[in-house]
N, C-alpha and C positions, 0 to 999 in steps of 0.2 A: 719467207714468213710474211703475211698479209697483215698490213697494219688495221686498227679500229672501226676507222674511216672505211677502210675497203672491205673487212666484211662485214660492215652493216651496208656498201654498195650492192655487194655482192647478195647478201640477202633478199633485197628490193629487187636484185635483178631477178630470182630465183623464183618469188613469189609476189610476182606484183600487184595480186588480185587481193593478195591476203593485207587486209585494212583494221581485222581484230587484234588486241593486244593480249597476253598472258590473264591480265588482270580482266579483263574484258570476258575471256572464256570462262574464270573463276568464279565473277560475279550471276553467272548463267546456273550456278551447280554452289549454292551456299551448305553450310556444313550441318549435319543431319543433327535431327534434335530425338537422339535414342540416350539409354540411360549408360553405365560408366559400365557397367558391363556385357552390353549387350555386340555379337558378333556380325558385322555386316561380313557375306562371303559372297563368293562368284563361282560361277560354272560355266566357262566357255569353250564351249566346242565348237568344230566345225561342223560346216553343212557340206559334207561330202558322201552321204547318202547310207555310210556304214554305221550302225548304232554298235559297240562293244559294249558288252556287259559291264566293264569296268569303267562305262560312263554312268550306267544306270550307280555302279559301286562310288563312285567320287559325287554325282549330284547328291544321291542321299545323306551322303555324308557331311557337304557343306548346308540341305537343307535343316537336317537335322542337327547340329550345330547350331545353325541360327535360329530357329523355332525353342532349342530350349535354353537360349541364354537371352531370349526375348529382342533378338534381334532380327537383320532383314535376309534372306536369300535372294540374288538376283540370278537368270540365267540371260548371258549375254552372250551373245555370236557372232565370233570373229571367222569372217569371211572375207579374208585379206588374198588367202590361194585362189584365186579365179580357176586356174585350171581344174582343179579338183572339185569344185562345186558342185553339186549337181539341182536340178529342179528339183521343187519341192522340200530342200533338205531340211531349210529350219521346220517346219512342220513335221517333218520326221522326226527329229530331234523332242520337237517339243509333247507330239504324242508318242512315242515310242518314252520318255521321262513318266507321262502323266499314265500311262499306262502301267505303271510300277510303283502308282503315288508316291510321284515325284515330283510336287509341284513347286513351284517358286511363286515368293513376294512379289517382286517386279521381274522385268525382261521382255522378250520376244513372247506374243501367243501364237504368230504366224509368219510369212514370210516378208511384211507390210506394219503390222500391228507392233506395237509393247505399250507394257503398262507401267506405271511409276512416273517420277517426276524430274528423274536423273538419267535421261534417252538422249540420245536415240542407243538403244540397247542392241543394236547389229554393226560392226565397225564401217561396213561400206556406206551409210549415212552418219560417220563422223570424220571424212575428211577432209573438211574444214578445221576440223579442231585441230587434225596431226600438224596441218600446214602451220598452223598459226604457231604451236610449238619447236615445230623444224626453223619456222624463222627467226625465231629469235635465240636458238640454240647456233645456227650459221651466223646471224652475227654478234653474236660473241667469239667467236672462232671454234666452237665445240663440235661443229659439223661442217661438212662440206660438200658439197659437189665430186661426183668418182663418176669417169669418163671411160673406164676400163670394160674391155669388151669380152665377150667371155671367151674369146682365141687367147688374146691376154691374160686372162685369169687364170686360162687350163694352162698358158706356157707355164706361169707363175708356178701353180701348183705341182706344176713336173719337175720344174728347178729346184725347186723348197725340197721335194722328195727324193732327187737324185743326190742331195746334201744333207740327205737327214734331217732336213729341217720341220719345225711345228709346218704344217699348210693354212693358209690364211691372207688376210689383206694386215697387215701389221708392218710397222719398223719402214724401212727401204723400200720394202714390197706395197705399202701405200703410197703407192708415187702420185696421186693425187690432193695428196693431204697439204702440204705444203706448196702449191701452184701458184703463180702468181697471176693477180688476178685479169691480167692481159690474156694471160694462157687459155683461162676458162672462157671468157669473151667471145674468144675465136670461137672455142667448141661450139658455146650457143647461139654463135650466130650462124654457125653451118646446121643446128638445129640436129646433133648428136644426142645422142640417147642418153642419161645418166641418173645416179641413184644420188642419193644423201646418204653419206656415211657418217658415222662417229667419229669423233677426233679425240682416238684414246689417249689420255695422261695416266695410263695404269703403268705398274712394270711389273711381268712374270716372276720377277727374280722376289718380290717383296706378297709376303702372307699378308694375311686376315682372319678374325677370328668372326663366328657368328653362331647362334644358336635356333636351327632349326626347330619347328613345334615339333616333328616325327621323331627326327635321329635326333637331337640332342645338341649337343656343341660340336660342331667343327670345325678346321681351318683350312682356307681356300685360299689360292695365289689368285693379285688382283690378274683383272682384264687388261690386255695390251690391245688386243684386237679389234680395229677401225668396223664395226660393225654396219650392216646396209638399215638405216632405219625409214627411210622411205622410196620404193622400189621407182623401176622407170615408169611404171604406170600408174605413180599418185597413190597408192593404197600403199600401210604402216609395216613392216615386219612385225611378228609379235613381241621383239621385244622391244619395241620405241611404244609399242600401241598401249601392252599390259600400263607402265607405270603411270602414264596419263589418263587413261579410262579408269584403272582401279583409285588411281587419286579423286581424280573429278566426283567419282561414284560415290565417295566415302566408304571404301572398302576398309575395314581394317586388320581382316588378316588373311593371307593368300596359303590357301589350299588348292596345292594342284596336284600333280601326278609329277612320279618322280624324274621319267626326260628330260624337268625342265630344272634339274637340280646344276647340271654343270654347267646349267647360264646363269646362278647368280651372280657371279662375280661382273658377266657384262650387266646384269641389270642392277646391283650396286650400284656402279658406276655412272651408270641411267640417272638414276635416282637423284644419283648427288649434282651432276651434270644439270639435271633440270631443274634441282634447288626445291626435290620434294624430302617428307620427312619417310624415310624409309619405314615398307611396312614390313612386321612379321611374315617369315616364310614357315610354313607347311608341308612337306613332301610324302603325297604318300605314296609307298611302293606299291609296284601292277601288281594284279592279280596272275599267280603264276598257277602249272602244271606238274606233274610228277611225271616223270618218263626215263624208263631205264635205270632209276634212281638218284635220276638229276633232277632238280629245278631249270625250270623255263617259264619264258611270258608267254600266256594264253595268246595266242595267235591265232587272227583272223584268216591266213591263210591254210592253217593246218586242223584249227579246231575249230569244229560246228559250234560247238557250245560258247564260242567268246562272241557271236552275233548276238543280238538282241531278239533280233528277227525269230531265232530259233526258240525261243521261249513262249515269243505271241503265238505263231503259229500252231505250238504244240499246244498247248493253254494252260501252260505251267500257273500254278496261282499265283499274284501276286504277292498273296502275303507270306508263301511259304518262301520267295526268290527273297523277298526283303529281311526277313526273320534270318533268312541264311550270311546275306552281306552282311547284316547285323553281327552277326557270329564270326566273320572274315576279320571283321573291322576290329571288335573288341572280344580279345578272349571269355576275358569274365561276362559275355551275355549268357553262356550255356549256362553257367549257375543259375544266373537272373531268373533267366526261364522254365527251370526247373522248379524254383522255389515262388514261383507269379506265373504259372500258367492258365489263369483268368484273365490275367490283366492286358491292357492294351501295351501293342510296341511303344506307341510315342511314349509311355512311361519310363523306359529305360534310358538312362545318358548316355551320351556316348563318351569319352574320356580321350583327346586328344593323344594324351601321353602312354595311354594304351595300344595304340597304332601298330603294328607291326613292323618292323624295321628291314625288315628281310626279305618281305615279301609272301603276302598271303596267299594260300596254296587253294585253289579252285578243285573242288573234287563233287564232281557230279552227281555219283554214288550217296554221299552225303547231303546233298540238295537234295537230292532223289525223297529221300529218308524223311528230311522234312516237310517237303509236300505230302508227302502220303499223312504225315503226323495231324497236316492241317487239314486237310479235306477230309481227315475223319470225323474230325469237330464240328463238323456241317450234318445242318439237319438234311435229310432227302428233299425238300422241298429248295432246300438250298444251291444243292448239287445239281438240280435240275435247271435251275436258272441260271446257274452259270457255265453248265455247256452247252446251252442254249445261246446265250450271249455268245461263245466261242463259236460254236457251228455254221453264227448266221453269217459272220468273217469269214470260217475257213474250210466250210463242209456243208454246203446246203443239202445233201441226200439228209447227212444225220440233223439237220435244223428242220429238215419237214417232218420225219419222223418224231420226232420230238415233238411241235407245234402238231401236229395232228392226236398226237395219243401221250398227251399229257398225266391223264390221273395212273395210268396202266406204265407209262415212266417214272413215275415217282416212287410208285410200287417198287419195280423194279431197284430203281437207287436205294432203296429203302431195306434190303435183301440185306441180313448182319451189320447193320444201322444203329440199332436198338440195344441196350443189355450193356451189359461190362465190356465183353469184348467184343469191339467193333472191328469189323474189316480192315484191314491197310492196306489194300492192292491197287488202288487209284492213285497214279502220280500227278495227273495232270487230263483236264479236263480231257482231252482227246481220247484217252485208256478208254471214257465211257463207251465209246462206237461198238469197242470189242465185245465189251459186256450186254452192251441191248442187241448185239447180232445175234447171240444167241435167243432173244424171246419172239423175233419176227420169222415168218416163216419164209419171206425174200431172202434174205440174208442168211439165213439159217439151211435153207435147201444148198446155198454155194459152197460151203464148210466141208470142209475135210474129215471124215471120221477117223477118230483114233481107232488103229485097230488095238486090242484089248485080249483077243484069242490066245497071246502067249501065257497069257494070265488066267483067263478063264475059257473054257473050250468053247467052241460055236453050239454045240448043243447044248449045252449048260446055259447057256447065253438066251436059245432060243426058249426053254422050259422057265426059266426065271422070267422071262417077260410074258410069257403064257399064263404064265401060277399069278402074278402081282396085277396081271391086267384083270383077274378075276375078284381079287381084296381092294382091288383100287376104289377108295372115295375121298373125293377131295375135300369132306367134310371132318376127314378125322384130324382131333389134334396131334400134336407130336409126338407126344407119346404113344399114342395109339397107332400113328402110323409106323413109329422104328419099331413095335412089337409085333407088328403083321412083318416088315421085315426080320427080322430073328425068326418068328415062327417058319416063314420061307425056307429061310435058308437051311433050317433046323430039318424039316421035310426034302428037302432036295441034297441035302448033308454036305453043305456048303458051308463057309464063314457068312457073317451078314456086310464083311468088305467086299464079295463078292456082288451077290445082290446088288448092293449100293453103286457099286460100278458099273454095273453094266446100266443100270437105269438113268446112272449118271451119263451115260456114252449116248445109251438112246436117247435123252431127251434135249442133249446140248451139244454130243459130237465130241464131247472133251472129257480128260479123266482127271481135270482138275477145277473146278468152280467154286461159286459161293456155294452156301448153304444148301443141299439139295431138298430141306422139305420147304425150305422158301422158295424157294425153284417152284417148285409143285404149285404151290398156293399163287405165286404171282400167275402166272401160266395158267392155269384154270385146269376143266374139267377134260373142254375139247380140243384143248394142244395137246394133253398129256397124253390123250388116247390115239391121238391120231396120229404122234410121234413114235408110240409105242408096237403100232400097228403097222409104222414102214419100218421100224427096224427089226421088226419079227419077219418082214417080208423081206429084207436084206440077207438075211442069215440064211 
């Protein structure tokens, strides 16, 4: 056991560059002047190049949160994992959020940038601060120097496992924790690799009580486990990094994701170790799946839909994807929404204690539902402008088509738009392509014809476009136009679904669309005749 004296030597040896004091870093980050109940939260993700939907589910959650109890959201980005990094990520991160209006108070806006007054908001420009806390945690004796190498470690861990033991740096199997400080000397002077560990005073054998904002009350056996809080390469683990950045920051209450619920007990111990006032925890459960009748976590390697990516691309709206998290998050929103279907989302609270405890269930089908619900809401002029914005990202045939025959697109959007009952067949902006292939005649010559024969004969088929191409004027209203059909079909001793189909087939290839006398009317005089005249020649 190292006396006072040796590990505040030992300290100095460890960091000798570091000349800031605890108090010194505190004074940098004074304490926020919001009101007594206002929520300062965080969002930190990494920059490793994957956006999960259940990041876009936790920022909104902590944004919203902070916005209606009048306090602050920050998004900060802890990029402690070098390996996993990728170029570009916090920019991904921060557009792939604000693409789902998901903004944040302060934080990162690029990979260089943040705004606020409590930064540097990315943890690889705070290691300065971690040192100055590791120093003065080593001497006091709460940390240490670990020399153990990972042949050592794995022996370790095979040993702990062939005895059934927990696996871990803990007890005996910390054999650096107690060195004396001769021992270490030698290491650093051969210039050996090593981490800073924790010098846990917890014991396994003794509980804790605590109350989670999600689950409730729990109790947790303390931490024994000598934890790595600053690796061989000078960057924090995250759990030395969270309680100092979220202190500094004046965070005051920590919503994260549920993984990091069986570290409270080491970050407890954190906490009390470095002499902060411990903050309220949060944990909300992943977003899960149904499969075979079990729950699962949305999985990035199994499931398309837990990317993020998968959403921009398609152009899912955003406010139908938010509307939905909203509905994940808290049960009671479906009410809300029922009985305020004018009103704007930021209206609705969210209710911490609402949370789901179990695990909110991801069902596609049901997003699906609600987009379509939303983009009904949209005037055609609407709808135009927003697959427009989507195309010129991810489709430039359909963004020039579009940019060049704008009023005769609107039209088209515009097709069972109007009136009581509107369309629902648009999930997501990209649906549009299918729908306008049908009015160009590029697109429209490449199309598959449904055959329709089993249903109506080919002569039948060929005298119905014969007989209608003779009453056709695209001047008549609808009425006028379904009575020339009845009349037809009345003459040819048909049904008028008859008719209707097959005119449906000639003029779109499909035996299912919108509206067909809207069809007609957007289409004009000389698509209809001209369509009607190669499928007379088909037959």
């Amino acid at each position: 056991m190292r006396t006072n004296e040796e590990n505040v030597e030992l300290a100095n040896l460890l960091f000798p560059d570091v000349t800031d004091t605890v108090d010194d870093i505190f004074s940098k980050y004074p304490k926020r002047n919001i009101p007594d109940e206002a929520m300062v939260l965080r969002f930190a993700p990494s920059p490793t190049g994957f956006m999960h939907i259940g990041n876009v589910y936790t920022g909104l959650i902590c944004t919203r949160l902070a916005k209606q109890s009048n306090g602050i959201s920050i998004l900060r980005i802890e990029d402690t994992d070098k390996e996993r990094e990728v170029e570009k990520g916090v920019s991904m991160i921060v557009n792939g959020l604000r693409g789902f209006g998901v903004v944040f108070d302060e934080g990162m806006v690029d990979e260089e940038v943040g705004v606020g007054a409590y930064g540097p908001y990315i943890q690889s420009q705070r290691l300065e601060i971690y040192k100055v806390f590791a120093k003065q945690m080593v001497s006091k004796g709460l940390a240490y120097p670990c020399f153990l190498t990972l042949d050592e470690l794995e022996n370790i861990r095979e040993e702990q496992e062939k005895s059934s033991l927990r696996t871990g740096c803990y007890g005996k199997w910390a054999k650096w924790r107690d060195a004396s400080l001769s021992e270490i000397k030698e290491r650093l002077e051969k210039k050996e690799k090593f981490v800073i560990r924790l010098y846990s005073t917890g014991n396994i054998e003794n509980s804790f009580a605590m109350k989670d904002l999600v689950k409730g009350g729990v109790t947790l056996r303390e931490n024994d486990m000598d934890a790595v809080l600053i690796k061989s390469d000078g960057f924090p683990t995250y759990h030395f990094a969270h309680p100092i950045d979220d202190t500094l920051m004046g965070i005051t209450h920590v919503i994260r994701g549920d993984e990091w619920f069986s570290s409270v007990p080491l970050h407890y111990e954190l906490f009390e170790k470095l002499d902060f006032k411990q903050l309220p925890y949060g944990h909300v459960s992943p977003l899960m799946k149904s499969e075979e009748g079990k729950k699962r976590k949305l999985s990035k390697r199994k499931d398309p839909e837990a990317a993020v990516s998968y959403y921009v691309e398609r152009g899912y709206p955003k406010e139908g994807v938010l509307e939905y998290l909203l509905n994940i998050a808290n049960s009671n929103f479906y009410d809300w929404r029922v009985q305020n279907k004018e009103r704007s989302l930021d209206e609705f609270r969210l209710r911490i204690e609402k949370f789901n405890n179990a695990g909110a269930l991801f069902d596609i089908t049901k997003l699906n539902d609600i987009c379509k619900e939303y983009i009904a809401t949209l005037s055609a002029e609407e709808v135009y402008e927003r697959v427009l914005e989507w195309a010129l990202s991810f489709d430039t045939d359909t963004a020039k088509v579009l940019e060049e025959n704008k009023d005769y697109c609107i039209k088209i959007f515009n097709i069972e738009r109007e009136g009581s009952k509107v369309r629902k067949d648009m999930v997501k902006y990209q649906d549009a392509k299918d729908l306008l292939s049908i009015f160009f005649n590029s697109t429209f010559a490449e199309s598959e014809v449904e055959d329709i024969s089993d249903r109506v004969d080919k002569n039948l088929q060929e005298k119905i476009v014969e007989e209608y191409t003779k009453i056709f004027d695209i001047a008549d209203n609808l009425d006028m136009w379904f009575g020339k059909i009845k009349n037809l079909a009345e003459k040819l001793e048909c049904k008028p679904g008859d008719v209707a189909m097959v005119l449906r087939v000639a003029l779109t290839h499909r035996t299912k669309t919108p509206d067909l006398y809207q069809i007609v009317q957007v289409m004009g005089n000389n698509i209809v005749e001209e369509r009607l005249e190669a499928y007379a020649k088909s037959l």
